[in-house]
C-alpha positions in Angstrom: -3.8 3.1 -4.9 -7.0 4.9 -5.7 -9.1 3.7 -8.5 -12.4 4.9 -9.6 -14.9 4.5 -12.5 -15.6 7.8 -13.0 -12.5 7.5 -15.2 -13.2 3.9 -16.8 -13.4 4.8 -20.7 -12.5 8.7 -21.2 -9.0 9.9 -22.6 -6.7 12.0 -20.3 -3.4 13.7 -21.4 -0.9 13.9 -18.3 1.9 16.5 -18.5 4.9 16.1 -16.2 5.7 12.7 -14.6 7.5 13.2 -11.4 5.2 12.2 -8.2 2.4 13.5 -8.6 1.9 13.2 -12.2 3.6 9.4 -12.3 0.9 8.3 -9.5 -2.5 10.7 -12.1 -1.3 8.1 -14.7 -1.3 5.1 -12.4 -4.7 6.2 -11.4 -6.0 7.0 -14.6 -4.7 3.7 -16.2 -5.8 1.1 -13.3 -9.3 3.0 -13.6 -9.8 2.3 -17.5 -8.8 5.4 -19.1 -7.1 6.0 -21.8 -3.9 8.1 -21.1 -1.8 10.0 -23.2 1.6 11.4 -21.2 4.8 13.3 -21.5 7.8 14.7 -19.9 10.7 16.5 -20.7 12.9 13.9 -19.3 13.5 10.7 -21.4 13.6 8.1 -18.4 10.4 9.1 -17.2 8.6 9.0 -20.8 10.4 5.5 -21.2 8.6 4.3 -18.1 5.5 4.4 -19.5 6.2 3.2 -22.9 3.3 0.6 -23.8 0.8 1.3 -21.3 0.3 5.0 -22.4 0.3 6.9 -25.4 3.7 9.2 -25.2 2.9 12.6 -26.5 3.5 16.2 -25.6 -0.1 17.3 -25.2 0.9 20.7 -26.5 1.5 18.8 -30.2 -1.8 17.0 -30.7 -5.6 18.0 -30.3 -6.8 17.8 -27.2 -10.3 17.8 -28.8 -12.5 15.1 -27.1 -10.2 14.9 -24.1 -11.6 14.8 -20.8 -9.3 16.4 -18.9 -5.3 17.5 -19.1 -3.5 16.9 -15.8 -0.8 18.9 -14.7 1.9 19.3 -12.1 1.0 22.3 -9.7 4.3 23.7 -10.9 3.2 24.4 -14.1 2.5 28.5 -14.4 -0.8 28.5 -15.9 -0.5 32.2 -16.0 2.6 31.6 -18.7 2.8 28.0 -19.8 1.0 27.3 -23.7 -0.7 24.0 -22.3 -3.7 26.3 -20.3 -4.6 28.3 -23.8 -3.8 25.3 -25.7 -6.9 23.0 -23.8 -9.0 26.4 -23.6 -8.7 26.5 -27.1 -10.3 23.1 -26.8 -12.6 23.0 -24.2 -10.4 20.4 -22.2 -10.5 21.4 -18.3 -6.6 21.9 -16.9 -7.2 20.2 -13.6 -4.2 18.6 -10.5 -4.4 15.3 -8.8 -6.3 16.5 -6.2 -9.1 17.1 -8.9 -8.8 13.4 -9.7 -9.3 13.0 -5.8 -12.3 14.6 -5.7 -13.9 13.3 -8.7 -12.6 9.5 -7.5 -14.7 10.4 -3.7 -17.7 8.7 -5.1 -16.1 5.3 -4.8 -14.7 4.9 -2.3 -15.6 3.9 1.1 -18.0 6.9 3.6 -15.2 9.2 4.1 -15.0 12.7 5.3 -11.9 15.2 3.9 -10.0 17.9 5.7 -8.3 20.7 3.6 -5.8 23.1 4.9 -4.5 25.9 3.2 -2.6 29.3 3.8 0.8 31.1 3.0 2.4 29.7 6.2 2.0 26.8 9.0 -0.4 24.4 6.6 2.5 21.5 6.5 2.7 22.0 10.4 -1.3 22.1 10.8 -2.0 19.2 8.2 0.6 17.3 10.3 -0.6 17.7 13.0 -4.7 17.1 12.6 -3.2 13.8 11.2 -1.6 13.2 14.6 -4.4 14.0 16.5 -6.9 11.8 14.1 -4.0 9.0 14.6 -3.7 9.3 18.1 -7.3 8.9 18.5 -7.4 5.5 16.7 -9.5 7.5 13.7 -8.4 5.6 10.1 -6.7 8.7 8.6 -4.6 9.9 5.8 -2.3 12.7 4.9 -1.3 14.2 1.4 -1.7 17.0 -1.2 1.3 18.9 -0.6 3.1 17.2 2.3 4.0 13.3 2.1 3.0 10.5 -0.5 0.3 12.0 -3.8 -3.5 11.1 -2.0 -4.3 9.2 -5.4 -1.4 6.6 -4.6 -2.1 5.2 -1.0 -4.9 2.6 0.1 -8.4 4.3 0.5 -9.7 4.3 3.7 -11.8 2.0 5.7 -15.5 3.8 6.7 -15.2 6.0 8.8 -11.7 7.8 7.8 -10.4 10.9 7.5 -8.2 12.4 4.2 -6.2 15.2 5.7 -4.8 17.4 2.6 -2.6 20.3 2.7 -3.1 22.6 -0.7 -1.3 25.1 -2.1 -2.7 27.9 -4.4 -1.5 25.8 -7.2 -3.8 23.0 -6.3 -6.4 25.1 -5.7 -6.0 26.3 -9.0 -6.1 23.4 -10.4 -8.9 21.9 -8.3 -13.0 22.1 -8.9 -14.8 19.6 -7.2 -13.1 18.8 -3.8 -16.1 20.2 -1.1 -13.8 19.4 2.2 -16.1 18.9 4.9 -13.7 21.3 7.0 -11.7 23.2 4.8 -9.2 26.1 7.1 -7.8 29.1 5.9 -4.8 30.1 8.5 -2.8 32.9 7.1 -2.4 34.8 4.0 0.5 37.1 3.5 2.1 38.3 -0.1 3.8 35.0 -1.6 4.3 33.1 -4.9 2.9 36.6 -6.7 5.1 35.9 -10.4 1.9 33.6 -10.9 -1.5 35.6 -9.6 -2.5 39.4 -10.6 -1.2 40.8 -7.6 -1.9 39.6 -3.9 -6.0 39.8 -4.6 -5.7 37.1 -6.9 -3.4 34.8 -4.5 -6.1 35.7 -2.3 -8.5 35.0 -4.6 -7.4 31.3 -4.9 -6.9 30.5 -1.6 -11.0 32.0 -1.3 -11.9 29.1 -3.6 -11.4 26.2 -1.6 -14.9 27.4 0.1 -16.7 28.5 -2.6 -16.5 24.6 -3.8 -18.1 23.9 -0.7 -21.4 23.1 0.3 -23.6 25.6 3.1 -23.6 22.9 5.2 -19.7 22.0 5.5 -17.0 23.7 8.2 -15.0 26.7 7.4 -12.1 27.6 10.2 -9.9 30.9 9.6 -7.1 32.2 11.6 -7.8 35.4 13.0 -4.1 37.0 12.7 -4.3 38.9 9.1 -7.1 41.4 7.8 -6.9 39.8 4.7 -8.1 36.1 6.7 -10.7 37.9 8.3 -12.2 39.7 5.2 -12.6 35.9 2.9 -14.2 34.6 7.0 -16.8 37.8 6.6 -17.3 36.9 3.2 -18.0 32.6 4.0 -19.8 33.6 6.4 -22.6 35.6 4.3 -23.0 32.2 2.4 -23.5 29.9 5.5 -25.7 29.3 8.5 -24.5 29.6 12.4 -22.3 27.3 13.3 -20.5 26.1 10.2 -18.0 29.6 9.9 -15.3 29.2 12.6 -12.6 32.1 13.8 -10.3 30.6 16.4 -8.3 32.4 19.1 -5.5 31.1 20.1 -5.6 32.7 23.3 -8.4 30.6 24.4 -6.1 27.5 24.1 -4.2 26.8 27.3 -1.2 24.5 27.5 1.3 25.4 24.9 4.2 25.2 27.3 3.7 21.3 27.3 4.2 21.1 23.8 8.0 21.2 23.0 7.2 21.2 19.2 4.5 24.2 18.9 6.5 27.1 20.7 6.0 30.4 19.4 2.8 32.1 19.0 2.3 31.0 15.3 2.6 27.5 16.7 -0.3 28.1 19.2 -2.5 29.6 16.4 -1.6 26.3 13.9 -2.2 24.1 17.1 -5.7 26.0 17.8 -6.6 25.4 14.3 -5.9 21.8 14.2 -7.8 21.7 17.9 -10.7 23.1 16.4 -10.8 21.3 13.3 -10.3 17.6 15.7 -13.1 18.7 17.2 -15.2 19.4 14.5 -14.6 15.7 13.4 -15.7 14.7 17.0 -12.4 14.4 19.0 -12.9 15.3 22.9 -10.0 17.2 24.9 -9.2 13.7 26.3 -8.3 12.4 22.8 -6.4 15.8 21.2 -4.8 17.4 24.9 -1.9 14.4 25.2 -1.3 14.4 21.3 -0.3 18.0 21.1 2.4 17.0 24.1 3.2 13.8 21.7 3.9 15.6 18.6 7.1 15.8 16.9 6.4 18.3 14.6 8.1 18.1 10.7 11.9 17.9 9.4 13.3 21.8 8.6 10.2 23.8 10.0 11.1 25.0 13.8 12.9 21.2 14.2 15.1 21.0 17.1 18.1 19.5 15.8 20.3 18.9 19.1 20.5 20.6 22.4 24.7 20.7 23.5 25.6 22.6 26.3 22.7 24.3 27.1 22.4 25.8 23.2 19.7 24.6 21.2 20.2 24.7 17.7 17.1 24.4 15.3 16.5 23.8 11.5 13.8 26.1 10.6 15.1 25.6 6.7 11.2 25.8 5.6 10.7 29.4 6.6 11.9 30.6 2.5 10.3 33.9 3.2 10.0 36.8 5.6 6.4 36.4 6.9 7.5 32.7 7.4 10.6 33.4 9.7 9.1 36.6 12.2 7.3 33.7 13.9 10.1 31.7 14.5 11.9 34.7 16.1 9.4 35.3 18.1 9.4 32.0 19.5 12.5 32.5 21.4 14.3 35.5 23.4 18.0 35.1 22.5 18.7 34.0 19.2 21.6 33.3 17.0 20.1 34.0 13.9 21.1 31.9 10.5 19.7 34.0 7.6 19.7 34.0 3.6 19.7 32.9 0.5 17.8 33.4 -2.4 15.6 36.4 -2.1 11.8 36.8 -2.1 12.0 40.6 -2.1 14.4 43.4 -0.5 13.8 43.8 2.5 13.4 42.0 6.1 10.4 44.1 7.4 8.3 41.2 8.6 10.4 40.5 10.7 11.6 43.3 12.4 9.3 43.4 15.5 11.4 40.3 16.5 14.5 42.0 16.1 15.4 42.5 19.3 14.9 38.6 19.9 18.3 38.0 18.0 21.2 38.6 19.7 23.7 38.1 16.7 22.6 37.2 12.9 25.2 35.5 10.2 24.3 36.7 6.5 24.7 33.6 4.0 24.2 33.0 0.3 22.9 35.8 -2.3 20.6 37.9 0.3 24.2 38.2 2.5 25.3 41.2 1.5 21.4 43.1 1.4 20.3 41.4 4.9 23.6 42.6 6.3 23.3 46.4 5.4 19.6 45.8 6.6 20.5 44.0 10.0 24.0 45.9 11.3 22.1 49.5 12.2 20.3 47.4 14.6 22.1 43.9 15.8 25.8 42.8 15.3 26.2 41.0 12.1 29.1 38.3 10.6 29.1 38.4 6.9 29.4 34.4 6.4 28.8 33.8 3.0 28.4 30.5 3.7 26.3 27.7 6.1 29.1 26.2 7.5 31.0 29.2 8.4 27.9 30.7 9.6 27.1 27.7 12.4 30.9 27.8 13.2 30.8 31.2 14.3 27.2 31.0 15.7 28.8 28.2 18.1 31.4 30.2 19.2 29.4 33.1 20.6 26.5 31.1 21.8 26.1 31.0 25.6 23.7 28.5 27.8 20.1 29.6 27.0 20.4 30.9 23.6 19.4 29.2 20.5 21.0 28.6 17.3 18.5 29.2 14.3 18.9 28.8 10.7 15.6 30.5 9.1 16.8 32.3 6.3 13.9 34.2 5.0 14.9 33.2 1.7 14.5 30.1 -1.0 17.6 28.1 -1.2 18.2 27.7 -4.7 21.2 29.7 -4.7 23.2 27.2 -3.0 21.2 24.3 -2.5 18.4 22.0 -4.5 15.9 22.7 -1.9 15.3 24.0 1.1 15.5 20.2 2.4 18.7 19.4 1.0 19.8 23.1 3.2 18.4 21.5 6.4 19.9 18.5 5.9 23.1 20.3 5.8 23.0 22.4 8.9 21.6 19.1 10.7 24.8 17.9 9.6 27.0 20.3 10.1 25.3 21.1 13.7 26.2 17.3 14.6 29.7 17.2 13.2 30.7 20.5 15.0 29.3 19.7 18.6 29.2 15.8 18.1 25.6 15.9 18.6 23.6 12.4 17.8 20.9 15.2 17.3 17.2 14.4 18.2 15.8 12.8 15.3 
């Protein structure tokens, strides 16, 4: 765990307890602060009971407090708590907040922070492969794995590799990466920002906290990545604003886990951000062959008669599935749920990649009006039906996909627990062991 005195003596209120929030309190309490937390659910305020103070912070005065941490769910565009501390000067800050202000502490250290509306759990992976694979001490968290604040700092020398939301940008002031990368930025998680320019606007922050001498890598795929580069850029000397082509990055068809062209792009980032920390093409070259890339996002689930059936359950919106069509030329394509928005135009360029797509969950009925003009079409309704019949009309070569384009909260808890469940029914269908 993470300690720090910059918290020894000063009251925090905590709101929410599940992971992120449970391991703030740990933090906070094994640093000398005083800690006053709350959640909704009963167990998890019991927990706690005699080593904090259980109160909901939105029932006592925050006056005095030094900070109110919150779970990036929380909609601070909605939720009383962000007018209730405004109202008494308290700053509404995340874990990774904590993080930042805990940096002084610990051992010489230098942070990576990787952000955009897709490929940042796949790029954060793997720049912690390639640190890992080069024997550099290294640590993943943020938004993918175990909360930063709860695992063993790092010896000298290490690397803290963080994947952040907008959320935890939001909630985050002090962090000053010493490479921070932009990849993408398309229209997503808008019920919480004033329109896209103020998703945008978040995602911009991560550089504006930091300093003229620290890295800044962007994508080059989206006019809306280049304009925030153009605008680092005006704020920095040569050779700290970086724009990387993926064309200039041979090899890809050595990497079995980074097909598709938004693969090559995430794998270019994470080359250029190795090499920023000082890895050579002999240390990164043999990792990206090594990598295994991440459970539900473009994971290859079996391979049985020449079909190969991936799990691409992550992909929750459009943007976040045209990639994986256009990864491979004959698809069987697994799509829907609960919708983002209307329509499938993102992914349209890729539609002749798909040579049949099964309509599940809510979106069914839309995506199928939208998809039979151009493709054939089974209405499935449901998962299992759909890799049944997906099974039965896939030939040698083609792939089975589920990316559904959609969240999965019509059917499922998460778009895990939907994975999980074609993996399963995938392996119980073609008695596939799978491949892990």
């Amino acid at each position: 765990m993470i300690v720090s005195s910059a918290f020894a003596g000063k009251r925090y209120a905590v709101l929410g307890l599940a992971r992120s929030g449970l391991t703030s309190v740990e933090t906070l309490l094994a640093s000398g602060a005083q800690v006053t937390a709350w959640d909704n659910r009963e167990e998890a305020r019991a927990a706690l009971e005699g080593r904090a103070t259980i109160a909901d912070p939105l029932t006592i005065d925050l006056a005095g407090f030094d900070g109110v941490v919150v779970s990036p769910g929380v909609p601070l565009n909605r939720h009383p708590i962000a007018d209730c501390a405004r109202a008494a000067g308290v700053p509404v800050i995340g874990d990774i907040e904590l993080f930042a202000q805990a940096r002084g502490d610990l051992p010489a250290h230098r942070v990576v922070a990787i952000t955009g509306t897709n490929g940042k759990s796949t790029t954060t992976a793997l720049v912690h492969h390639l640190c890992k694979s080069a024997a550099l001490p290294v640590r993943m968290g943020g938004n993918i794995g175990l909360p930063v604040l709860g695992q063993e700092p790092l010896p000298a020398g290490g690397v803290y590799v963080l994947e952040l939301s907008s959320y935890q940008i939001d909630l985050t002031y002090g962090l000053a990466a010493d490479v921070a990368a932009l990849i993408n930025l398309s229209p997503d998680h808008l019920d919480r920002y004033d329109g896209f320019a103020g998703y945008a606007a978040s995602k911009a922050r991560l550089f504006a906290m930091q300093r003229a001498d620290q890295h800044a890598v962007f994508g080059r795929g989206d006019p809306h990545t280049l304009r925030i580069a153009g605008e680092v850029a005006a704020t920095r000397s040569a050779g700290f604003v970086h724009v990387v082509d993926p064309a200039a990055l041979a090899g890809q068809a050595d990497w079995p886990s980074l097909q598709g062209p938004h693969n090559l792009q995430n794998a270019a980032i994470a080359v250029e951000i190795a090499r920023l920390l000082g890895l050579g093409e002999s240390q990164w070259r043999p990792a990206l062959q090594s990598f295994k890339g991440l459970p539900h996002r473009m994971e290859r689930v079996a391979e049985v008669g020449g079909v190969l059936f991936i799990n691409d359950s992550k992909a929750t919106n459009p943007a976040s599935t045209a990639p994986a069509l256009a990864a491979f030329p004959r698809i069987h394509w697994i799509v829907g749920g609960l919708p983002k928005g209307d329509d499938l135009d993102e992914c349209a360029p890729f539609f002749d990649h798909v040579v049949a797509a099964y309509t599940i969950g809510e979106a069914g009925p839309r995506f199928a009006e939208i998809l039979e003009p151009v493709m054939p079409v089974s209405r499935s309704e449901m998962l299992c039906d759909a890799v049944s019949q997906a099974i039965a009309a896939a030939r040698p070569g083609d792939v089975v996909m589920l990316s559904p384009a959609c969240a999965s909260f019509d059917q499922f808890r998460d778009f895990e627990a939907r994975g999980d469940a074609f993996r399963q029914i995938v392996e119980a269908l073609t008695g596939a062991p799978g491949e892990g």
